[in-house]
C-alpha positions as CSV (number, residue, x, y, z in Angstrom):
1,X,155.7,198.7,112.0
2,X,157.8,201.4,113.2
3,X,161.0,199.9,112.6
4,X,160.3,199.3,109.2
5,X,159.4,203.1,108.4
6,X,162.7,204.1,110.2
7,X,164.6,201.0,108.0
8,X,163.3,202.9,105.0
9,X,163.8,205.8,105.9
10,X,167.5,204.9,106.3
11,X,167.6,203.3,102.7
12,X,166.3,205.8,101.3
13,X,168.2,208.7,102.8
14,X,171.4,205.9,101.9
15,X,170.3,205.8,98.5
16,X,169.6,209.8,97.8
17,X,173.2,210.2,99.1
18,X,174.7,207.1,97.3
19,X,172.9,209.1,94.1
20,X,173.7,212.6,95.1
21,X,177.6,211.5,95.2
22,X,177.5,209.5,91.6
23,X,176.0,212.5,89.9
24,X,178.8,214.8,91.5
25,X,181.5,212.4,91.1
26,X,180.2,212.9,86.9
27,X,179.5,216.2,87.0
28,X,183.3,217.0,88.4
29,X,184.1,214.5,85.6
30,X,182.8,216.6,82.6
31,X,184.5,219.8,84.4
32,X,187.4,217.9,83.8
33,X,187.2,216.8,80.5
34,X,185.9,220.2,79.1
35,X,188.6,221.8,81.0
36,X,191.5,219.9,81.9
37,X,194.0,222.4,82.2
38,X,192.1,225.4,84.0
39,X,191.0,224.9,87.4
40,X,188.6,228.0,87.3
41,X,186.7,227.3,84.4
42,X,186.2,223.6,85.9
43,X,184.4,224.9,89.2
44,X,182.3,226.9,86.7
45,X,181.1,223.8,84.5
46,X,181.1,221.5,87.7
47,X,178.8,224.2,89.4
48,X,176.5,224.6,86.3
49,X,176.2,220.6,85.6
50,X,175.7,220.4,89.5
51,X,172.8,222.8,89.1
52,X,171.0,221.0,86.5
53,X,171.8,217.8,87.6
54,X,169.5,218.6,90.8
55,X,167.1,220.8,88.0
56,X,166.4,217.1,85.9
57,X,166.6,215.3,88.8
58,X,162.6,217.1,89.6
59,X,161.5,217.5,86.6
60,X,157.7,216.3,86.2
61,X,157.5,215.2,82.3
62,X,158.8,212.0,82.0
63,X,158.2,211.7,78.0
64,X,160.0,214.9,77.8
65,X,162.6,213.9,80.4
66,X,163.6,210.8,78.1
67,X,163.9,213.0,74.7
68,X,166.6,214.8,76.7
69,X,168.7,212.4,78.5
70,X,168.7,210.1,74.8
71,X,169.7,213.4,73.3
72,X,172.8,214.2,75.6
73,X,173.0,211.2,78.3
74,X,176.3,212.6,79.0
75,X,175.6,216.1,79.7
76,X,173.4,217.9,82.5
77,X,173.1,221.0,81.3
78,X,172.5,220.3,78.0
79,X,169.7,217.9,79.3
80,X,168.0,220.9,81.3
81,X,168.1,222.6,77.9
82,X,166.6,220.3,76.0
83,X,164.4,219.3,78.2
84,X,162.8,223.2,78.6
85,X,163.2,223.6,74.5
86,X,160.9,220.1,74.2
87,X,158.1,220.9,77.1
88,X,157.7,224.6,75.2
89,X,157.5,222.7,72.0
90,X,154.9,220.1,73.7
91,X,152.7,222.6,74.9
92,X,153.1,225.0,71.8
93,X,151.7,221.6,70.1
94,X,149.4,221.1,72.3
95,X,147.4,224.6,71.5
96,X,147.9,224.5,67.5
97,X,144.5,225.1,65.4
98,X,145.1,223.6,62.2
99,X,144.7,220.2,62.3
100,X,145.7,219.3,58.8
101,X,149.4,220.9,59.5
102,X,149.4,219.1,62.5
103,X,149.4,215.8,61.3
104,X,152.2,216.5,58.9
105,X,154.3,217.8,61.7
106,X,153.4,214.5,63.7
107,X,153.7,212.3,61.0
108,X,157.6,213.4,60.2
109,X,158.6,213.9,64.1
110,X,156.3,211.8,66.4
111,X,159.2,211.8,69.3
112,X,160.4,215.3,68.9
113,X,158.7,217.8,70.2
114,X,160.8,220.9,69.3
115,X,160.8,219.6,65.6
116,X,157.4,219.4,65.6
117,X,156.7,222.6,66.3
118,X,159.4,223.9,63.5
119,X,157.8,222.0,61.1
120,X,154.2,223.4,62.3
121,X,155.4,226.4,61.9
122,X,156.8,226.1,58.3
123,X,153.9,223.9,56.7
124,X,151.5,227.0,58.0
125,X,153.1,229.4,57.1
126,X,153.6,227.7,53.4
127,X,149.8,226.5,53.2
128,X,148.7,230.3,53.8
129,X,151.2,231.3,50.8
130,X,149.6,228.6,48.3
131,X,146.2,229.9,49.8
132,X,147.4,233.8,48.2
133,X,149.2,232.7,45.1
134,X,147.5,234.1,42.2
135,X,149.0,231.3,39.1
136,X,146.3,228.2,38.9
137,X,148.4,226.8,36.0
138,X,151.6,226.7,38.6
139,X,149.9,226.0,42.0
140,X,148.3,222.7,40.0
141,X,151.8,221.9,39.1
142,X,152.9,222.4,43.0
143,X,149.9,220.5,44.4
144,X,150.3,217.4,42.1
145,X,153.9,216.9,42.5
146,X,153.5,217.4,46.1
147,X,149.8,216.8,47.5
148,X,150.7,216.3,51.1
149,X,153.2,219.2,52.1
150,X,153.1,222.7,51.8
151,X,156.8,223.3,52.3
152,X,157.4,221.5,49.0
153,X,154.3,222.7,47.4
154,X,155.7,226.0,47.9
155,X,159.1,225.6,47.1
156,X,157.9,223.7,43.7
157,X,155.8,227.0,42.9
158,X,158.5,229.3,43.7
159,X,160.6,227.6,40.8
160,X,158.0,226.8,38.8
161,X,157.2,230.1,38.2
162,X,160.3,231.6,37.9
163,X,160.9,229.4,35.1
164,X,157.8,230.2,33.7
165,X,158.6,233.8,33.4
166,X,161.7,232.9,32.0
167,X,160.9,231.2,29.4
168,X,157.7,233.6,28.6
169,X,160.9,236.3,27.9
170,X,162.6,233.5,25.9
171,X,162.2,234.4,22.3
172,X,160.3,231.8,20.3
173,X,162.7,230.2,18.5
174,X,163.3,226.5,17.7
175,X,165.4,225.9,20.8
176,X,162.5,227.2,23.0
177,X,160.0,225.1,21.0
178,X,161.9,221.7,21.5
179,X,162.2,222.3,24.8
180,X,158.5,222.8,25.5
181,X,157.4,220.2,23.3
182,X,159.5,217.9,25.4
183,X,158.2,219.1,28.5
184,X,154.6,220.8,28.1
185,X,153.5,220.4,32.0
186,X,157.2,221.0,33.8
187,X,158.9,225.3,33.4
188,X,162.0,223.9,35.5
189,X,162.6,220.8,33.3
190,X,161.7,223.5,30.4
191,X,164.1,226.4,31.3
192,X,166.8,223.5,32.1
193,X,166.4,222.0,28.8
194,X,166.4,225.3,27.1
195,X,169.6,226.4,28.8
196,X,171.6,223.3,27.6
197,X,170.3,223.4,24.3
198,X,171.7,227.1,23.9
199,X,174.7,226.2,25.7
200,X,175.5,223.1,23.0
201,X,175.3,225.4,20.3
């Protein structure tokens, strides 16, 4: 029994070494490629991709560990970032309130964490601005052409009523009357339509 604990011992401490020396032997490798023709600056990468090499080598998160080593397989440090940047983004998600926004965010980036969080952050910010806007006849525009997102709903009311108030300054001449008559529910298409009618002339 004993000499199979000291066998695997000896595999193992075989094995950590074996691995130890690939990841240097790559880590000198992108030193070189990144700097091939400056011997100072390639000690500097080799150390840093050394020092995250060992950094994702204990890393805990597995499901956050695989979003950074598909991101940048070739690439230590850039791993170490990534990784940090997703498990902040993971546990960010993880204490959100709304769960409405949430699901958007989850919907359009179930395996990224650091998007998620982006996207939180915009949709919740955009529903609290449709929750102030003061124009019904606008925000019913916004909310039909886009029911499920607040980023769009947002941006639609935004240029919704812009061109309102556009063409509310328009004079009411037969140019402005075609092209409300040919789109009665829509300023954008209205103001568009007005412009190229005026520009034909």
């Amino acid at each position: 029994m004993r000499m199979l604990v000291c066998i695997s011992v000896i595999v193992l401490t075989i094995s950590c070494t074996a691995f130890g020396q690939a990841q240097e032997a790559k880590c000198r490798e992108i030193a070189q490629r990144e700097y091939p023709n400056d011997p100072q600056m390639q000690q500097y990468i080799y150390d840093q991709q050394v020092s995250a090499a060992r950094y994702m080598a204990a890393v805990d998160d597995p499901d956050v560990k695989q979003i950074a080593l598909r991101e940048y397989p070739e690439d230590f440090s850039m791993q170490q970032y990534i990784y940090n940047q997703q498990l902040a983004a993971k546990r960010y998600m993880a204490t959100v309130t709304d769960s409405q926004v949430k699901q958007i965010a989850l919907r359009e980036y179930p395996n990224d964490y650091s998007m998620q969080k982006y996207t939180y952050d915009q949709q919740f910010a955009a529903k609290n601005y449709m929750a102030s806007v003061t124009d019904s006849d606008v925000k019913q525009i916004a909310l039909r052409e886009y029911p499920n997102g607040f980023s769009m709903q947002k941006y639609t009311y935004d240029q919704q009523l812009s061109a309102k108030q556009y063409m509310a300054a328009m004079p009411y001449d037969s140019t402005k009357q075609q092209a409300v008559r040919g789109y009665p529910n829509d300023y954008t298409m209205q103001k568009y339509i007005y412009d190229q009618l005026r520009r034909g002339r």
